[in-house]
LOMI-335194 format. One record per residue (C-alpha): x, y, z; residue number from 1. Coordinates in pm, 1 decimal, always signed. Example, Ala and Ser with C-alpha at 12.3 -4.5 7.8 and 13.67 -1.06 7.14 Angstrom:
# residues 2
px	py	pz	k
+1230.0	-450.0	+780.0	1;
+1367.0	-106.0	+714.0	2;
***
This chain:
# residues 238
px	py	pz	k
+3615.8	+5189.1	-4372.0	1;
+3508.3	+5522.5	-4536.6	2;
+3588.5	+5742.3	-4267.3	3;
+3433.3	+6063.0	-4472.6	4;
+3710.1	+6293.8	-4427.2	5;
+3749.0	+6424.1	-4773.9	6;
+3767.8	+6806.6	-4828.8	7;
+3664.3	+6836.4	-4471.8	8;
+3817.0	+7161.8	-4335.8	9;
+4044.4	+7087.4	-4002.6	10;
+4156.0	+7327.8	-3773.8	11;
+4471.5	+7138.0	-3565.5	12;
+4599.4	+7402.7	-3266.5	13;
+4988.0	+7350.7	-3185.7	14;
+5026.5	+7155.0	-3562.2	15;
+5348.3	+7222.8	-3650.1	16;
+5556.6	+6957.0	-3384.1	17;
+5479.8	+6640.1	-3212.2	18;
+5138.2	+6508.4	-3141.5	19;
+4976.5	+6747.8	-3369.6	20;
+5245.4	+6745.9	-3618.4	21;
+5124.2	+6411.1	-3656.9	22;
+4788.4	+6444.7	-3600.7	23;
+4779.7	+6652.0	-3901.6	24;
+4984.2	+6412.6	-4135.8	25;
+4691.2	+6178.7	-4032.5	26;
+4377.2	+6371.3	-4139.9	27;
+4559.6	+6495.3	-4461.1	28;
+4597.5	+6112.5	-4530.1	29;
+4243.4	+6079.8	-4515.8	30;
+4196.2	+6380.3	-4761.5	31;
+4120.7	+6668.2	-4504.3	32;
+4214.6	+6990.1	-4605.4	33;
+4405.6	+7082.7	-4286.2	34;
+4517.0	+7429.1	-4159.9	35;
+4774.8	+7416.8	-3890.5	36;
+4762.3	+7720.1	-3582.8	37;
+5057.8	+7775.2	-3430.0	38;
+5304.8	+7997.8	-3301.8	39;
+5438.9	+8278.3	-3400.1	40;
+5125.8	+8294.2	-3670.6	41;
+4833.6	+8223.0	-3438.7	42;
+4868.7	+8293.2	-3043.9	43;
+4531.2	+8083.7	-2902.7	44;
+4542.8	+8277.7	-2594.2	45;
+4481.4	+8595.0	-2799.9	46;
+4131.7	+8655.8	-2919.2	47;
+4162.5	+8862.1	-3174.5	48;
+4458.4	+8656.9	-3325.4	49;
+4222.0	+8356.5	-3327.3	50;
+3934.3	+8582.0	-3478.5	51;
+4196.3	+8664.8	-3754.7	52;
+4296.6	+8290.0	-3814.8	53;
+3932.7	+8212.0	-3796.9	54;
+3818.2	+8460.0	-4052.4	55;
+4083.4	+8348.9	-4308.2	56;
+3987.7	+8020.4	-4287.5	57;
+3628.0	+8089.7	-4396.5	58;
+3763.0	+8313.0	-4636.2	59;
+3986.0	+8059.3	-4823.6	60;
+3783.3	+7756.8	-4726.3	61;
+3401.7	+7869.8	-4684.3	62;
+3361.9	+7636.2	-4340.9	63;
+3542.0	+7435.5	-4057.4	64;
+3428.7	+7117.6	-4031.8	65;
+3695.9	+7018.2	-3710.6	66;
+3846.9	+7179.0	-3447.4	67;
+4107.7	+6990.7	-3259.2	68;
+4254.0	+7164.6	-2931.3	69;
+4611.4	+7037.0	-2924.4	70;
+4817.0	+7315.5	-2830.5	71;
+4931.3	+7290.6	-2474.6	72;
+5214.2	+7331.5	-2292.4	73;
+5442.3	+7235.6	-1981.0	74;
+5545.7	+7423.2	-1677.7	75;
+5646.0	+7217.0	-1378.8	76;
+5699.7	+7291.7	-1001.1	77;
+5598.5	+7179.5	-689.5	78;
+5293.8	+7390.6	-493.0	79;
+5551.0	+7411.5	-225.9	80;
+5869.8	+7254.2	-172.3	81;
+5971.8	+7207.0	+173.5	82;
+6304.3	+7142.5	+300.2	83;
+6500.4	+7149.2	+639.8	84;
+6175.3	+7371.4	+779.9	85;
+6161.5	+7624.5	+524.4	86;
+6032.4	+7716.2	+172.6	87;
+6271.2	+7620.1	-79.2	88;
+6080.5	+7692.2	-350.1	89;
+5663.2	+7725.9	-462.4	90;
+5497.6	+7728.1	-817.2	91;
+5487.6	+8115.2	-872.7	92;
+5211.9	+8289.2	-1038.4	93;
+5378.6	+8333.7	-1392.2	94;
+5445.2	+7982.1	-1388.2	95;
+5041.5	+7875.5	-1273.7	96;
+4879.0	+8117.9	-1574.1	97;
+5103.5	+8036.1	-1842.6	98;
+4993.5	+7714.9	-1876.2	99;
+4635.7	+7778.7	-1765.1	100;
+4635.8	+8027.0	-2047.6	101;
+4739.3	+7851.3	-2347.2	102;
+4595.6	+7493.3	-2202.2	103;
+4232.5	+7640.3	-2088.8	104;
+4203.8	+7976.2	-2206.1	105;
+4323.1	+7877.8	-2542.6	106;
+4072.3	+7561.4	-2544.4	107;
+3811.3	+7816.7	-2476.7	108;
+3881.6	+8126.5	-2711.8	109;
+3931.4	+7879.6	-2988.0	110;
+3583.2	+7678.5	-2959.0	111;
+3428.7	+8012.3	-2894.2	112;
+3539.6	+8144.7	-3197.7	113;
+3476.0	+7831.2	-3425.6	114;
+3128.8	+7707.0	-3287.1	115;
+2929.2	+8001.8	-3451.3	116;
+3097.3	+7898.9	-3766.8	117;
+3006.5	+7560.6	-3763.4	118;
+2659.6	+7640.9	-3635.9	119;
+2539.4	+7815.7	-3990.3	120;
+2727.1	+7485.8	-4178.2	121;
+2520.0	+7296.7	-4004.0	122;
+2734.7	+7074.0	-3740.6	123;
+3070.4	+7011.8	-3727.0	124;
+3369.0	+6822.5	-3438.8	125;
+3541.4	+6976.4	-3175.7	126;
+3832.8	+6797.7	-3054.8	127;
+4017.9	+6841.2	-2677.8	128;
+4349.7	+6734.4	-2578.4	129;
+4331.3	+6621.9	-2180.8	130;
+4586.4	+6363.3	-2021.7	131;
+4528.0	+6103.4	-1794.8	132;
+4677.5	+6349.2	-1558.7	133;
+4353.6	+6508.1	-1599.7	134;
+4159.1	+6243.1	-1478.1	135;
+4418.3	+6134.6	-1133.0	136;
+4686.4	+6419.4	-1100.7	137;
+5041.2	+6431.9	-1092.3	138;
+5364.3	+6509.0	-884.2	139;
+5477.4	+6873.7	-958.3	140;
+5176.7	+6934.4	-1269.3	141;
+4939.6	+7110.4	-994.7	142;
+4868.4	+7380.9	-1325.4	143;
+4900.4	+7127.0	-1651.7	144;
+4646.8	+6907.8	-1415.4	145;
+4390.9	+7118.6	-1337.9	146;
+4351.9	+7234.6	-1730.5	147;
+4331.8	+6855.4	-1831.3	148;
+4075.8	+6841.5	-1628.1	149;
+3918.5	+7147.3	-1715.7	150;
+3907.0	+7050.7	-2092.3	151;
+3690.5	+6751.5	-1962.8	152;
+3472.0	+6984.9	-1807.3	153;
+3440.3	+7173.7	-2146.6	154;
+3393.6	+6873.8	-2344.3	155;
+3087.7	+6750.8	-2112.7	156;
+2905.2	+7078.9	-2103.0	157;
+2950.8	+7162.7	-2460.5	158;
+2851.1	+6844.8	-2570.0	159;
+2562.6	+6939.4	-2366.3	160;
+2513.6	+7277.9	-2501.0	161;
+2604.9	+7211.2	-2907.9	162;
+2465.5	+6856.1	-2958.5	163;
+2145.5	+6973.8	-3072.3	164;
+2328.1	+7187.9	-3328.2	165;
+2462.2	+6878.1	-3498.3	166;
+2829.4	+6960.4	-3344.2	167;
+2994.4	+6644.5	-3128.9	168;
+3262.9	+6753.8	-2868.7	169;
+3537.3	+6476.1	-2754.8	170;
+3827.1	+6431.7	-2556.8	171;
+4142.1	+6247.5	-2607.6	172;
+4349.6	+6146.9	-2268.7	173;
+4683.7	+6016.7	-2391.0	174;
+4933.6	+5813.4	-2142.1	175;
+5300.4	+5836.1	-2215.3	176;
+5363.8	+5891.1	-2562.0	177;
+5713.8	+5890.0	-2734.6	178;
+5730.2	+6246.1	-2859.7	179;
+6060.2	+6393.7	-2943.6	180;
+6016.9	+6572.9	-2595.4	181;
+5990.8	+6287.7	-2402.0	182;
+6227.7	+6051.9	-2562.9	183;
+6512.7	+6331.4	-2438.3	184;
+6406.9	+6252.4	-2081.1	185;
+6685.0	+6014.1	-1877.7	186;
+6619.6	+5643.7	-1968.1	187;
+6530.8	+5552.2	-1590.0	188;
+6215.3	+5789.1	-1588.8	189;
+6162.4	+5663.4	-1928.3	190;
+6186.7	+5296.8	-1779.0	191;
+5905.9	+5412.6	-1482.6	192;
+5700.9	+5561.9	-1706.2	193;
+5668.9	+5206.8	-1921.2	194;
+5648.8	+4990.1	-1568.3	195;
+5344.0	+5152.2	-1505.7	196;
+5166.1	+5072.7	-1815.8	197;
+5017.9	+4792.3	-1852.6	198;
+5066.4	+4716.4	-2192.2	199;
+5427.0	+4764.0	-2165.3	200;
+5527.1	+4997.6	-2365.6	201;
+5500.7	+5369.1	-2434.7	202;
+5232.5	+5489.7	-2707.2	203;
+5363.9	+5657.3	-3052.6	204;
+5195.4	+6019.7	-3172.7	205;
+5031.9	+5783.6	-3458.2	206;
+4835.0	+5578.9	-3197.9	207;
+4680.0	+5968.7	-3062.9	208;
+4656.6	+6039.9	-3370.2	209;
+4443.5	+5766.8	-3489.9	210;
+4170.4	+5837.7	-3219.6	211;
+4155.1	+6220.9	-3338.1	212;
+4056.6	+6095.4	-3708.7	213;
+3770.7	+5866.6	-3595.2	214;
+3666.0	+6069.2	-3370.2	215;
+3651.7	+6328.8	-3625.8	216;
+3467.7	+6082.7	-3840.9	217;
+3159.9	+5956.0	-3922.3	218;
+3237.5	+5616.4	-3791.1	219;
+3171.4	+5820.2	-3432.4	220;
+2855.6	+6033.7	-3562.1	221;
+2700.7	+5904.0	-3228.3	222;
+2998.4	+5968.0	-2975.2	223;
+2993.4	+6306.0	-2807.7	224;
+3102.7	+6410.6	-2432.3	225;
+3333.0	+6103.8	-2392.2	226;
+3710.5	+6134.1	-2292.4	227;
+3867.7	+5815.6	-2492.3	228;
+4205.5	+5771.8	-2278.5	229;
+4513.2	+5632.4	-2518.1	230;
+4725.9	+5520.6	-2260.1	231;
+4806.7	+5177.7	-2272.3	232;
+4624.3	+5081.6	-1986.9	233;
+4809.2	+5308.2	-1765.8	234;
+4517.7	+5437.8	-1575.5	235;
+4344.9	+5097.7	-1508.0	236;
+4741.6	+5076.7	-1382.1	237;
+4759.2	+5320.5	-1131.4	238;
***
């Protein structure tokens, strides 16, 4: 299948390790002319940062054709944690916007600052990275949760908002994946993690990948607003 990816221009947040290390590797395979934001070269919580980024890329490239939203990151605690009647411990405040910055506020600033862009081209993709914790929660991720499920709010009301300039917005809601981050976790949670999925197994950054390039493509020139989840099964599991 022609997935019509050549010398398309592709914007991949948080490119340089894991999912959208990979992710990357992927599109360049197709023949994409990728350009990877990341830190310390592009901070997607800072506007003018992404402006910067943004302008270079028209400058060197003339267009973006894709935006995916993959940076994100992780900072767990419990709301509160209670123990013997008292307070042992609560997710502070630094904790809660970090991740709500760089998972929401990034997601936002980016598109934001790409849409116009792809506007004048005439159409283009935008990409977002939510989690099936996104769509049912989870234990101690009351912050990473409520941006995965933000980014499904985005990519529902954009989709609404850009389809009729010829621009497609999707969301990708991976399961457990064996990044390098998660393969240092302790092999019982490990274990859990793959009893709840129903195919048995935990997914590999190719298999996220994969959905981001035909999404991207124009085998899914009619698919906008959906959240495709790449989980294994794990939320028909739950």
């Amino acid at each position: 299948m022609d997935l019509n990816l050549k010398d398309k221009v592709v914007i991949i947040t948080g490119g340089a390790a894991g999912i959208g290390r990979t992710t990357a590797q992927r599109f360049e395979q197709e023949g994409a002319r990728v350009v990877v934001w990341d830190l310390p070269a592009v901070d997607v919580t800072k506007s003018d940062a992404v402006q910067r980024a943004s302008d270079d890329v028209i400058a060197r490239h003339g267009r973006i054709d894709v935006l995916v939203n993959n940076a994100g990151i992780l900072r767990d605690a419990q709301l509160v944690k209670w123990k013997d009647g008292n307070v042992v411990s609560t997710m502070d405040d630094a904790t809660f916007d970090s991740v709500i910055n760089v998972n929401l506020k990034g997601v936002f600033i980016c598109a934001r600052t790409v849409v116009p862009h792809m506007i004048k081209a005439g159409g283009g993709v935008i990409l977002n990275a939510s989690s099936v914790v996104g769509l049912y929660g989870n234990f101690g991720q009351t912050n990473y949760a409520a941006t995965k499920a933000g980014v499904i709010s985005f990519t529902k009301t954009w989709s609404r908002e850009l389809g009729k300039y010829n621009i497609r917005v999707n969301a990708v809601a991976p399961g457990f994946i064996a990044t390098e981050m998660i393969k240092q976790m302790p092999p019982k949670a490990l274990d859990a993690m793959v009893a709840k999925t129903p195919l048995g197994r935990m997914g590999e950054p190719e298999d996220v990948a994969n959905a981001y390039v035909w999404l991207a493509s124009d085998a899914a020139k009619f698919v906008t607003g959906a959240v495709l989840s790449v989980d294994g099964g794990v939320v028909v599991g739950t």
